[in-house]
C-alpha positions in Angstrom: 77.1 1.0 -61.1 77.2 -1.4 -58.5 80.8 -2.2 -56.5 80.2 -4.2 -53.9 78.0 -7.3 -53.2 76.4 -8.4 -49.9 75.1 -12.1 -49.2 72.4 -12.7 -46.5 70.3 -16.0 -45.8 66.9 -14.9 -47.1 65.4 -13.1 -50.2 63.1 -11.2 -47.6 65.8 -10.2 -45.6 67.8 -9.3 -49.2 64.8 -7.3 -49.9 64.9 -4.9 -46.5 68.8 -4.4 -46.8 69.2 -3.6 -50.7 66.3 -0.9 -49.9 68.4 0.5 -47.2 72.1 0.3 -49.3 71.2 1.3 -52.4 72.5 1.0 -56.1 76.7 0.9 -54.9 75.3 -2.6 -53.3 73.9 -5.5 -55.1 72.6 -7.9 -52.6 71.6 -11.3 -52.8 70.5 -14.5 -50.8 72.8 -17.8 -50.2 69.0 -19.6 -49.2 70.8 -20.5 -45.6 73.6 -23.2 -45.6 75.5 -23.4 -49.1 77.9 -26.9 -47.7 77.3 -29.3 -45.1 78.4 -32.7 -44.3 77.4 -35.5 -46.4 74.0 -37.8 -45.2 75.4 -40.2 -46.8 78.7 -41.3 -44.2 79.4 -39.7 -41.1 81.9 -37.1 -43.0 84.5 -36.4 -40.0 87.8 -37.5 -40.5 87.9 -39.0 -36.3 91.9 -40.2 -37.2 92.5 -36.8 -38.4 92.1 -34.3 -35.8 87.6 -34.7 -36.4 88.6 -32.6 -39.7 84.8 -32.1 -41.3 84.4 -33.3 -44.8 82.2 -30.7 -46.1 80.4 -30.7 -49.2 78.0 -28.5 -51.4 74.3 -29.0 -50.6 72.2 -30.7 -53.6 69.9 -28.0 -55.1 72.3 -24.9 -54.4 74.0 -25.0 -57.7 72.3 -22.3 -59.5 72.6 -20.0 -56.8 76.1 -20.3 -56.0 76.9 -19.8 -59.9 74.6 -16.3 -59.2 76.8 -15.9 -56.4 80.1 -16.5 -57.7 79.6 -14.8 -61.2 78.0 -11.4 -58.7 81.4 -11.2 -57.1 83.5 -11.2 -59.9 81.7 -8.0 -61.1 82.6 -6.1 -57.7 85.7 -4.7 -55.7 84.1 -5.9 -52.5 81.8 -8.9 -50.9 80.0 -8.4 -47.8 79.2 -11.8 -45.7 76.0 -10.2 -43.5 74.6 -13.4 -42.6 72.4 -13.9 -39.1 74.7 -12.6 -36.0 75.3 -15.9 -34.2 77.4 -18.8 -34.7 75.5 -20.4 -37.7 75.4 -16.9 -39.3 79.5 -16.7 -38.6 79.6 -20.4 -40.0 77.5 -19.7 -43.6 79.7 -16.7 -44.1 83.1 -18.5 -43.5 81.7 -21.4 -46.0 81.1 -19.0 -48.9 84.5 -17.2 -48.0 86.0 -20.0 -48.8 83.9 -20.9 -51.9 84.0 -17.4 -53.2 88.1 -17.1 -52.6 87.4 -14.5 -50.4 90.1 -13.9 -47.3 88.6 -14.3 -44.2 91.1 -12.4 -42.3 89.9 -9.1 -44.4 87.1 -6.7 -43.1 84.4 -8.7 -45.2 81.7 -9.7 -42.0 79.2 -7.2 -41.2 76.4 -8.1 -38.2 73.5 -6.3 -36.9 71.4 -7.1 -34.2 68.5 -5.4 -35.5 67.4 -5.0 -39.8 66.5 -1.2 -39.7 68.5 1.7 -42.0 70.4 3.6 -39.1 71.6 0.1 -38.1 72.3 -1.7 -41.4 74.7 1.6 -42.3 76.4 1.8 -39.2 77.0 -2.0 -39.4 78.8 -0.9 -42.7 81.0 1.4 -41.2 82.7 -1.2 -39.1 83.3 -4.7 -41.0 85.3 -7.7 -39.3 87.1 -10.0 -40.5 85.3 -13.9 -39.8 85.2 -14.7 -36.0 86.9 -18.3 -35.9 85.9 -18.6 -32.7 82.0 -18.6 -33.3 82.6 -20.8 -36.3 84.6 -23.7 -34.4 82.1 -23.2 -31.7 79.8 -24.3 -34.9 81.9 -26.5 -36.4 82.1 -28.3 -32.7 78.2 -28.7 -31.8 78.1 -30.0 -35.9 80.8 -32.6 -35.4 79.7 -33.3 -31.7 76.0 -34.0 -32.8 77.3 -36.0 -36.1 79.6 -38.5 -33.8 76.5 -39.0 -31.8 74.1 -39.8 -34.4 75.8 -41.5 -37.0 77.9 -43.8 -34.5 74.9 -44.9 -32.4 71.9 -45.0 -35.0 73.5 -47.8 -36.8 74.3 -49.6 -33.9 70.1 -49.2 -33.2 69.6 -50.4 -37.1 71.3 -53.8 -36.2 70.3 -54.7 -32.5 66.7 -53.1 -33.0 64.9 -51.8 -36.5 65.8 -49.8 -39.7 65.0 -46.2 -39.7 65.7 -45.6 -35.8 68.5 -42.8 -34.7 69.7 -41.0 -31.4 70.7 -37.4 -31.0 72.3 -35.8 -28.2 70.0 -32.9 -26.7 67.1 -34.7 -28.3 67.8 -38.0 -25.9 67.9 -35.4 -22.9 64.2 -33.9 -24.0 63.3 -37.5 -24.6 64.3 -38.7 -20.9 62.7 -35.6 -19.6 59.2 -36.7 -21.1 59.6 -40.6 -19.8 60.8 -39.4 -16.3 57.9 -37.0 -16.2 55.1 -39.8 -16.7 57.2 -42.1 -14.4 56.6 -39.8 -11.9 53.3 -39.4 -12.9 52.5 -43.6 -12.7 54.0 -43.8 -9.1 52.3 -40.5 -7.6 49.8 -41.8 -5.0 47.6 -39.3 -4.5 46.2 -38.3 -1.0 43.2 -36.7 0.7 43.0 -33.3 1.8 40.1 -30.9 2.5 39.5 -27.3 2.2 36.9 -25.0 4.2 35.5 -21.7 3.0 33.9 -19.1 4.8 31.3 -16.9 2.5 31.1 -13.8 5.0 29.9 -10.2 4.5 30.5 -6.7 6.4 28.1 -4.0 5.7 26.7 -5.8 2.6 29.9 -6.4 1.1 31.0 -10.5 0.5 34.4 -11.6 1.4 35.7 -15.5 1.5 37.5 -16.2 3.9 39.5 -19.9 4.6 40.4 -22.2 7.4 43.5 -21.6 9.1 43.5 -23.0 12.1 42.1 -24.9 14.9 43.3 -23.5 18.9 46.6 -22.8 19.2 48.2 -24.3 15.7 48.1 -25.3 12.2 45.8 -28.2 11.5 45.9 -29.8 8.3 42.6 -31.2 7.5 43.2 -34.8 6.1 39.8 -36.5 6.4 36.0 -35.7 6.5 37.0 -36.5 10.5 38.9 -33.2 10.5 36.3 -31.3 9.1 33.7 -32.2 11.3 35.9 -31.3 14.4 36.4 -27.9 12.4 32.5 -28.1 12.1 31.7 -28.6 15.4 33.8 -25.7 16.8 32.2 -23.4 14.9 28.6 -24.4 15.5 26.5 -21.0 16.5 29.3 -19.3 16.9 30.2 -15.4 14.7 33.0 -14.9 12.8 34.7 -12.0 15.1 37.4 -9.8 13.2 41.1 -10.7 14.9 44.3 -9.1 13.4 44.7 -6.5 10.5 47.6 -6.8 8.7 47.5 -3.9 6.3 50.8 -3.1 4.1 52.3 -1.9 0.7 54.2 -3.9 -1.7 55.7 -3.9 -5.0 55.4 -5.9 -8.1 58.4 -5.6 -10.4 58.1 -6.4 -14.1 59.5 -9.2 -15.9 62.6 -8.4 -18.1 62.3 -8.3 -22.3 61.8 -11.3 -23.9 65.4 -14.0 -24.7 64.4 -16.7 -26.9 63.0 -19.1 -24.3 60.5 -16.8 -22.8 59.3 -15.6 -26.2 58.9 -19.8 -26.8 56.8 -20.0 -23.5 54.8 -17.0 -23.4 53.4 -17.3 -27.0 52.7 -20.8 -26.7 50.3 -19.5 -23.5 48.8 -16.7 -24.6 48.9 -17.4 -28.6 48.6 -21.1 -28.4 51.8 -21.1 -30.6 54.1 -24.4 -31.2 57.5 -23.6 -30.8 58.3 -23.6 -34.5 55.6 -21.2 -35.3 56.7 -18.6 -32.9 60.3 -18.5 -34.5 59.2 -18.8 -38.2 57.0 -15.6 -37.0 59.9 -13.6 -35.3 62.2 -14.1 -37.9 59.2 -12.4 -40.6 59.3 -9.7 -37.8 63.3 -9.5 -37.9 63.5 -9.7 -41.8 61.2 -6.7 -42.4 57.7 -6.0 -43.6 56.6 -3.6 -45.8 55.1 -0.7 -44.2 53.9 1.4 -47.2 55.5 4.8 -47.4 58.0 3.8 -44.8 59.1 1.0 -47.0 60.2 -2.5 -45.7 61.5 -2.2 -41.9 62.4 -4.8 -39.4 60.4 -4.7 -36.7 61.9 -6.9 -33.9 65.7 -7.3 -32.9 67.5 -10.8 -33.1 65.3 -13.3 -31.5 67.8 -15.6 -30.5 69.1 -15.1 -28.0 69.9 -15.5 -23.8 70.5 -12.0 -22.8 68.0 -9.4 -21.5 70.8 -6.5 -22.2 69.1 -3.5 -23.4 71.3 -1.0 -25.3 71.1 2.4 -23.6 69.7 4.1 -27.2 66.7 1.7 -26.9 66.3 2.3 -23.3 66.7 6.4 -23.7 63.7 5.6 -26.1 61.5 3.7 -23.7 62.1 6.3 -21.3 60.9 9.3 -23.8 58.0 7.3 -25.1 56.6 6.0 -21.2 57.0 9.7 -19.6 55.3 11.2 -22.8 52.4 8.5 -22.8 51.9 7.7 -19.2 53.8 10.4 -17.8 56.7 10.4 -15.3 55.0 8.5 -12.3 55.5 5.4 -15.1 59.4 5.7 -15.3 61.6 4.2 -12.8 64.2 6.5 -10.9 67.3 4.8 -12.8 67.0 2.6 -16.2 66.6 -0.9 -14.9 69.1 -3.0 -16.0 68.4 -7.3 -16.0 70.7 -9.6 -14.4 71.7 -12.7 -16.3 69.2 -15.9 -15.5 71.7 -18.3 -16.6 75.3 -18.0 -15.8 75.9 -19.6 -18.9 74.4 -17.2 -20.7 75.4 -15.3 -23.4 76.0 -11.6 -23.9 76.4 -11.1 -27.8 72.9 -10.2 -28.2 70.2 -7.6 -26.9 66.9 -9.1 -25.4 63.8 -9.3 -28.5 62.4 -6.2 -28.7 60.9 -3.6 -30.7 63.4 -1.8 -33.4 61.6 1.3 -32.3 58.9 1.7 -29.6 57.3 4.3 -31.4 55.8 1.7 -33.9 52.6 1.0 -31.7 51.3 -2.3 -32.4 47.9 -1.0 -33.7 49.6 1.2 -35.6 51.2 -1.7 -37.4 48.3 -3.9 -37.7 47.3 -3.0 -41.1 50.4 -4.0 -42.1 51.0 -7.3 -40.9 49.0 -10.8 -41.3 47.4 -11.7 -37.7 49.9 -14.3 -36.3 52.6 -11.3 -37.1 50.4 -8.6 -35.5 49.9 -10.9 -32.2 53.4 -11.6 -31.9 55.1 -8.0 -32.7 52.0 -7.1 -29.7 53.4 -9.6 -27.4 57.0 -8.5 -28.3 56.5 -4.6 -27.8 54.2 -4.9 -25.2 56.5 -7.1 -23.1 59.8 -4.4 -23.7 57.3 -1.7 -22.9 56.2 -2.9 -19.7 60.1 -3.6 -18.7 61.2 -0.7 -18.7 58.0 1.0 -16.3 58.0 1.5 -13.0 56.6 -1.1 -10.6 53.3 -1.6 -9.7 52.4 -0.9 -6.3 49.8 -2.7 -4.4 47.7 -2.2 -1.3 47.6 -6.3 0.5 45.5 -6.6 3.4 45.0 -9.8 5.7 42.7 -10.4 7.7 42.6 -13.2 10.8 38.8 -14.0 11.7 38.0 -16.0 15.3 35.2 -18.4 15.6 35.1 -20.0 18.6 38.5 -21.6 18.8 38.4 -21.8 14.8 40.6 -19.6 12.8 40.3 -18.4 9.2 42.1 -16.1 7.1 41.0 -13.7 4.2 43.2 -12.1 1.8 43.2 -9.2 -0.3 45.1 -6.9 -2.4 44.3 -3.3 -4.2 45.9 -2.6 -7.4 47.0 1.0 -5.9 49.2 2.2 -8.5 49.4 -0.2 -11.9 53.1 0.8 -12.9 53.9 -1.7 -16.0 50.5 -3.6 -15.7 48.9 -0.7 -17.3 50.5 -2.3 -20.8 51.2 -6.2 -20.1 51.3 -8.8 -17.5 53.2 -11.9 -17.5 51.2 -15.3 -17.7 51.6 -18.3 -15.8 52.3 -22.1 -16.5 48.0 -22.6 -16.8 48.0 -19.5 -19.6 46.2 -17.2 -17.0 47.5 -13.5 -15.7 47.6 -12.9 -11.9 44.5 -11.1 -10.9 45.6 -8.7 -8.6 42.5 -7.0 -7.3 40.4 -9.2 -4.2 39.3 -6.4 -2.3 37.8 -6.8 1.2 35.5 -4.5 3.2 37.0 -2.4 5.5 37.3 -4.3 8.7 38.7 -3.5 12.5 39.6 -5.6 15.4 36.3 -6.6 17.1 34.0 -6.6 13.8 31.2 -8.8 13.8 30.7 -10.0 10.5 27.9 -11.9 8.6 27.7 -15.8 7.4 25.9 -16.4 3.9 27.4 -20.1 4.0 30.0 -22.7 5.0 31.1 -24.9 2.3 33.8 -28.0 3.3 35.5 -29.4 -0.5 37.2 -32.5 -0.8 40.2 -32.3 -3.0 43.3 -35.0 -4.0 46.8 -33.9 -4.4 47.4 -34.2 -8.2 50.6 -35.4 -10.5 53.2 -33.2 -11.2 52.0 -31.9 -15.0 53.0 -33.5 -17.9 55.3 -31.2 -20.2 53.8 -29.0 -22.9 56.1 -27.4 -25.3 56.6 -24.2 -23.1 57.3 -26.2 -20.1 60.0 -28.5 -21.6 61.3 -25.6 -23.2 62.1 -23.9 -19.6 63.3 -27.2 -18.4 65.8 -27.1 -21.0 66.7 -23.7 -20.4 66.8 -24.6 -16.8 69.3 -27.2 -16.9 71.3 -25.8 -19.1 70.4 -28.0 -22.1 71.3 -26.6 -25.5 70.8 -22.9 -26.5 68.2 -20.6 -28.0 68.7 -22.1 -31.6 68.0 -25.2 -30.3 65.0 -25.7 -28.6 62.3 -25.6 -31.3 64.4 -27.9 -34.1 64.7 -30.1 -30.7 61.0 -30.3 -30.2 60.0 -30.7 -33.7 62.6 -34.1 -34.0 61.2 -35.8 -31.2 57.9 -35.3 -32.3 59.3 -36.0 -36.4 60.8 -39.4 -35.0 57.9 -40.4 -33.1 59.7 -40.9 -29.5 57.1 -38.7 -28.2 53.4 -38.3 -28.8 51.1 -35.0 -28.4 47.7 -35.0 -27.0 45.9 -31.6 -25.3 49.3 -30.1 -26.2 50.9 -32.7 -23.9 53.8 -34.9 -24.6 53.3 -38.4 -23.5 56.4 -41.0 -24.3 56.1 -44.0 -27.1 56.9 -47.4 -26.6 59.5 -46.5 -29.3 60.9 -43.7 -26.9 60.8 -45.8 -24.2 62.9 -48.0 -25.6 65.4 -46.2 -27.3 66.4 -44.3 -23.7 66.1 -47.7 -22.0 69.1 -48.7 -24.0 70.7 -45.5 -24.0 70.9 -45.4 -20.7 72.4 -49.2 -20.6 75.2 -48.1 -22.7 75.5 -44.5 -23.2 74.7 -43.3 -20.1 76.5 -40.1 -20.0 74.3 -39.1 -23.2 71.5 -38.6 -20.8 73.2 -37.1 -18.3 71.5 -33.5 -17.9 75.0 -32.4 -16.0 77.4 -33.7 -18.8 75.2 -32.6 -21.5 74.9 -29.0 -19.8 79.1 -28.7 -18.8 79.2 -29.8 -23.2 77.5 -27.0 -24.1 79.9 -24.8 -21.5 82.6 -26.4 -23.1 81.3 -25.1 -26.6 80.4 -22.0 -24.8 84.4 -21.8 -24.1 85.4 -22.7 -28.0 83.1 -19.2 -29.2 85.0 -17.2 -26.2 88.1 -18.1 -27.5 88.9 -20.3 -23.9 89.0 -23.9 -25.2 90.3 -25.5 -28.6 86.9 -27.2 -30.3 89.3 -30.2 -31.7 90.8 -31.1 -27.8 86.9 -30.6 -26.6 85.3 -33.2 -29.9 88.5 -35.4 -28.7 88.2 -35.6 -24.7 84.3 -36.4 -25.3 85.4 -39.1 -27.5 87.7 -40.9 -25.6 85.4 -42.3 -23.3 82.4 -42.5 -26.1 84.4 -44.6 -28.2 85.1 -47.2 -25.5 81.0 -47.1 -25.1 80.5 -47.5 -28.7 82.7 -50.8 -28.2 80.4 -52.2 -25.6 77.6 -52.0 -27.0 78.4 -53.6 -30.1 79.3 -56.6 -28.6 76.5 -57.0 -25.5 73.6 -54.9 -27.1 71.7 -57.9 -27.5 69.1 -57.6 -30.6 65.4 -56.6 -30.1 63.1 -58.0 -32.6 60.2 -55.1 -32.6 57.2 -57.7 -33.3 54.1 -56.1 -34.2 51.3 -56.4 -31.8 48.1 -58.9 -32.7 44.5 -57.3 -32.8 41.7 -58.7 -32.7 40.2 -57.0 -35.8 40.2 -58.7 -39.2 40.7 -56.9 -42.5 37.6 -55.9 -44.2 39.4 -56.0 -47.4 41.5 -59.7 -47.7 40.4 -61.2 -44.3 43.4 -61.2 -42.6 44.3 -60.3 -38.9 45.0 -56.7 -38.1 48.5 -56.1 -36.1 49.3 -52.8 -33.9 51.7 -50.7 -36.3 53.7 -47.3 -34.7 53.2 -44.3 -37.5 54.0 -40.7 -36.9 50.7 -40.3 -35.0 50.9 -43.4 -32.4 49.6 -46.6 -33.3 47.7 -47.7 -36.0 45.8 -50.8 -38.0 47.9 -51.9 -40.8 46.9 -55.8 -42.6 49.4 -58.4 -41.6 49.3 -59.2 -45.4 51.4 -56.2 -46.3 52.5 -55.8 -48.9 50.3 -57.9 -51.2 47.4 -55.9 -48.4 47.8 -52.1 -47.6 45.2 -51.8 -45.7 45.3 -50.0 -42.6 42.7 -48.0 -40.7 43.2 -45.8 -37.3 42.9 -46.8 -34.1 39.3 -45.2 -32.4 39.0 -44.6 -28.4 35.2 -44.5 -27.6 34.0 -41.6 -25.7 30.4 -43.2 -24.4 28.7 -40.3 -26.1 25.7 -41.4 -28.4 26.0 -39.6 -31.5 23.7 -36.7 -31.4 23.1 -36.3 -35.2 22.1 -40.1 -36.1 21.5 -41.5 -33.0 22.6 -45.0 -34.1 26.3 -44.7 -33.5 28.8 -43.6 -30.6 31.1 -40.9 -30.6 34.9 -42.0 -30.7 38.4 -40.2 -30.9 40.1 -39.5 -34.3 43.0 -37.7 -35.8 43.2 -35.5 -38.5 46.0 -36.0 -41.4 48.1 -33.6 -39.6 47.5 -35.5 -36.4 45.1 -32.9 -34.9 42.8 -35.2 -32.4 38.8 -34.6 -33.7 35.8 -36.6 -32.8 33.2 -38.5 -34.9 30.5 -40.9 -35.5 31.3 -44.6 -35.6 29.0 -44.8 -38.1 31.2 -42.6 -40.5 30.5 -42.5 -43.7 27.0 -43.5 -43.1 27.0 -40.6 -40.6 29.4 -37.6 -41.2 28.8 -35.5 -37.5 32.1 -34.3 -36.2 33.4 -32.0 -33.9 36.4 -30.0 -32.5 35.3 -30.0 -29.4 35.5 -33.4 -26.4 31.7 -34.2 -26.1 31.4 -35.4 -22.4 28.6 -37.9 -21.4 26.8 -35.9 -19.2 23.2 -34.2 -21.2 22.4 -30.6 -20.8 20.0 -30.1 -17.8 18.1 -27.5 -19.7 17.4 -28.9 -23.1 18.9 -32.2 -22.6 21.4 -31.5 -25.6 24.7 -32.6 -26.2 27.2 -31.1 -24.0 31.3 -30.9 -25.0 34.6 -29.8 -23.0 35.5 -26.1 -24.0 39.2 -25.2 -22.6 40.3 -21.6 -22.0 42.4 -19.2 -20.1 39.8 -19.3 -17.4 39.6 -22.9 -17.1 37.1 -26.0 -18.0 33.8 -25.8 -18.8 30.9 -27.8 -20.5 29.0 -26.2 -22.7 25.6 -27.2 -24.5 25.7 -27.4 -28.3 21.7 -26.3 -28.6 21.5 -24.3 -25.7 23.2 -21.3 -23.8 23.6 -23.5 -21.0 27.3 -23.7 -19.6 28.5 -25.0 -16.5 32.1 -25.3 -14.4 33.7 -29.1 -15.3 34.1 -31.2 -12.3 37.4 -30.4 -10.3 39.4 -33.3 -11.9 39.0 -31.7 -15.5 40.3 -28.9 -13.9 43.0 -30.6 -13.0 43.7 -32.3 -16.1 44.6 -28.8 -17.7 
């Protein structure tokens, strides 16, 4: 007979803890939040201290009846809800719906769902940490004031529907001050020269350095031809041999952030997708005869801590697989990234690193499988030694013409022998350029000299792992945050996505135009980072969340005031077209949908027509050869080309087609993007071929 309950969040993580209690415990799910504030009104009492008016969610009835007629049945109830401060918050809301004391031993966390940890978690109950739930209570309130005092303010001066959120405006600004800079970038000339070269029948490249006694930067086709002349029928003559070891170090376990960016460039994962993954990983899967295990610890987080038990079993797992050449002299230990970063959690990693991925495959669906890789490949390699590397440089003299080669021996691969970190393009360092042995006074071969032309490009435009670091970066809300973030801009159509790009909307443009007019400290990225300090403060006990909700509102209030009376009123007009409806005859205006703009019938709503908006490519369909190729989007926004001709011709594809033909069959040739770059590929033929240096660029 059962005698005490325990409530989580989830039926799957229900599932993995009653296995791991057994029959003394009953233990059910909540489903997440069981009150919040009302949608209806802003629900904070601002004259009485910012006292939140909670209430019960619609739809939870039936399971807080399961709930509440469970613990009457049992001596004790056990709140286990996530281990952070929306976790602490569900469990202080149904302490008080339950009647339960939240001074009592009743809280029970664990940063990792596995049976050693769920029992010991047991052994040592707390009572509710007020502190992590004010700190809740405070971002709730904080977030509410923001939104439900300014979006009806936007209602009246602008359109119905709009809002304004606090670390949402900050993304959005981000995103509008990126293609600002992207508009006014000028770009300018600059050329490269390379040196194909060979010593004893092995190639090398070598590039242009320098011209006589300094630098030169080569800004012109002029410059090159100096550079050209100075070399004419003259060797390349081996100069200085720089020849030395050096270390790479590996990059620490995973915090939420890094998880975010490194799935989204080597799994193509959205932000969303990479934390509805981890938190299947966290929950537990069934692993046959082992029964149903959690496989990764908390995944959100900011701290890299390791506990020493996980670390002692790195250690015995690395010497016995790779031996002790593999194993640092001392444990490494990570040093905070942020200094406002938290400690209450251990970095994401494997619950144990004897589960080997491939080992685990046959348990898990294939999103799971290349995450849980990712995740134990990444603790793994953190704990190895460093790789050690053989670099070599090389000075070459022609004439009064310098140029420099380059290259580095993978001497000993430490922690790249299981994972290497990716870059900002999705691609891992290569490591290994090796050059012929060379000495002072070597005479070496020319195969070619080939002068490039290139143009300094735009800073990038922010994908979803970029932003995400930006945020992290300036201290703009914390690992809970940043996907929920990303999906609302995208939800309220401030920003757009295209080649996993955000681009601003008129809408977005306008909204942060007039929040910066009248609520300019919203945007700014230092206040909103010291706020999240200041919440910080409220979990550590520092800072009293109701003097923190007040001292922002001071000055917010007096905004709020000002805006009402000189926010003039905006009258969003749709835009004219020059299309008329097919089906009443009527002009077609510009509309903004979820997607970007659209065709809607100016008749609405006695007219619903509306029809997308097409970008021509130039292509000539290849399947009817009547029509043109053009840009669409699928119903879940998911850009696709097609024939102009549709339905009368049905060809579509994936893949950009680009106008130039294939110069071996003369077929159609389309854009394939990759880790390794651009190419243009033939759809009839195995022809493929480099893009020109300005695709590249685009990626």
């Amino acid at each position: 007979m059962a005698d005490s309950l325990v409530i989580v969040e989830s039926p799957a993580k229900a599932k993995t803890i009653g296995k791991y209690l057994g029959s003394k415990f009953i233990v059910k799910a909540s489903m997440g939040h069981i009150r919040d504030l009302p949608k209806s009104q802003i629900g904070v009492e601002i004259q009485n201290g910012f006292e939140p008016k909670y209430i019960t969610i619609r739809g939870k009835g039936n399971v807080l009846k399961e709930l509440k007629d469970a613990s009457k049945k049992v001596k004790k109830v056990y709140l286990a809800a996530d281990p952070d401060r929306e976790g602490e918050a569900i469990a202080w809301h149904l302490a008080h719906y339950l009647d339960l004391n939240e001074t009592d031993a009743c809280r029970v966390v664990f940063n990792e769902i596995t049976k050693q940890a769920v029992k010991d978690a047991f052994k040592a109950p707390r009572p509710i940490n007020m502190d992590l739930v004010n700190a809740q209570q405070a971002r709730r309130v904080l977030d509410r004031l923001v939104g439900y005092k300014i979006s009806p303010l936007l209602w009246k001066k602008v359109k119905k529907g709009l809002s304004a959120g606090r670390v949402q405006s900050v993304a959005v600004k981000l995103v509008i001050d990126r293609e600002n800079e992207i508009k006014a970038f000028e770009p300018e000339e600059y050329w490269s020269i390379t040196a194909s070269l060979s010593k004893g029948g092995s190639a090398f490249e070598a590039k242009f350095l320098s011209l006589g006694e300094g630098k030169k930067e080569l800004r012109s086709e002029a410059d090159v031809n100096e550079v050209l002349a100075a070399i004419q029928g003259n060797p390349f003559t081996v100069g200085e041999v720089k020849e030395k070891e050096r270390q790479r170090h590996p990059s620490p376990p995973f915090i939420t952030s890094s998880l975010q960016q490194e799935a989204a460039r080597k799994l193509n994962f959205r932000a969303s997708k990479t934390m509805q993954i981890a938190q299947q990983l966290y929950e537990g899967v069934d692993l046959g005869k082992e029964g149903t295990v959690g496989l990764i610890t908390y995944m959100r987080t900011d701290s890299t801590r390791i506990s020493p038990v996980a670390q002692e079993e790195a250690k015995d797992y690395i010497v016995g697989k790779y031996g002790e050449s593999y194993y640092p002299e001392t444990p490494r230990v990570y040093l905070k990234k942020n200094a406002n970063a938290q400690d209450a959690h251990e970095g994401i990693r494997p619950t144990s690193v004897q589960r080997e991925p491939d080992e685990m495959k046959a348990f898990l669906s294939r999103d799971q499988f290349r995450l849980y890789k990712l995740v134990w490949e990444r603790f793994v390699a953190s704990q190895m030694a460093s790789a050690v590397l053989d670099t070599m440089t090389v000075d070459l003299h022609s004439g009064r013409v310098t140029f420099r080669a380059n290259g580095s021996k993978l001497k000993f691969p430490g922690f790249m022998k299981v994972y290497v970190e990716s870059n900002d393009d999705g691609q891992a360092t290569e490591e290994d350029r090796l050059l012929p042995p060379l000495a002072t006074g070597d005479v070496t071969e020319t195969a070619a000299i080939e002068p490039k032309q290139h143009f300094t490009q735009p800073p990038p435009r922010y994908t979803e792992a970029r932003l995400v670091r930006a945020l992290e970066e300036l201290g703009i809300g914390r690992p809970s945050t940043y996907a929920p973030t990303l999906e609302t801009i995208q939800k309220r159509n401030y920003v757009a996505i295209e080649d996993k790009k955000f681009f601003p909307t008129e809408l977005g443009e306008l909204i942060i135009q007039l929040m910066e007019e009248f609520f300019p400290e919203i945007l700014d990225v230092e206040f909103t980072a010291n706020m999240e300090g200041d919440l910080d403060h409220v979990e550590e006990g520092k800072e009293n969340w109701v003097d923190v909700i007040g001292e922002f509102y001071k000055s917010f209030e007096k905004r709020l005031e000002v805006a009402e009376e000189q926010m003039k009123e905006i009258e969003i007009k749709d835009e004219p077209s020059d299309e008329i409806c097919e089906k009443c005859g009527s002009p077609m205006v510009y509309k903004m949908g979820r997607f970007g703009k659209f065709l809607a019938c100016s008749g609405f709503p006695d007219c619903r027509n509306t029809k997308p908006i097409v970008k021509a490519t130039g292509v000539e369909c290849p399947k009817c050869g009547k029509g043109h190729i053009v840009e669409r989007r699928s119903k879940k926004g998911r850009m696709f080309y097609g024939c102009d001709r549709y339905p009368e011709c049905d060809y579509v594809s994936w893949d950009r087609p680009v106008a130039k033909r294939c110069p071996d069959c003369g077929g159609l040739m389309v854009e394939k993007r990759s880790k390794a770059g651009v190419k243009w590929n033939c759809t009839q033929c195995s022809h493929s071929e480099n893009a020109p240096e300005s695709e590249e660029a685009a990626e």
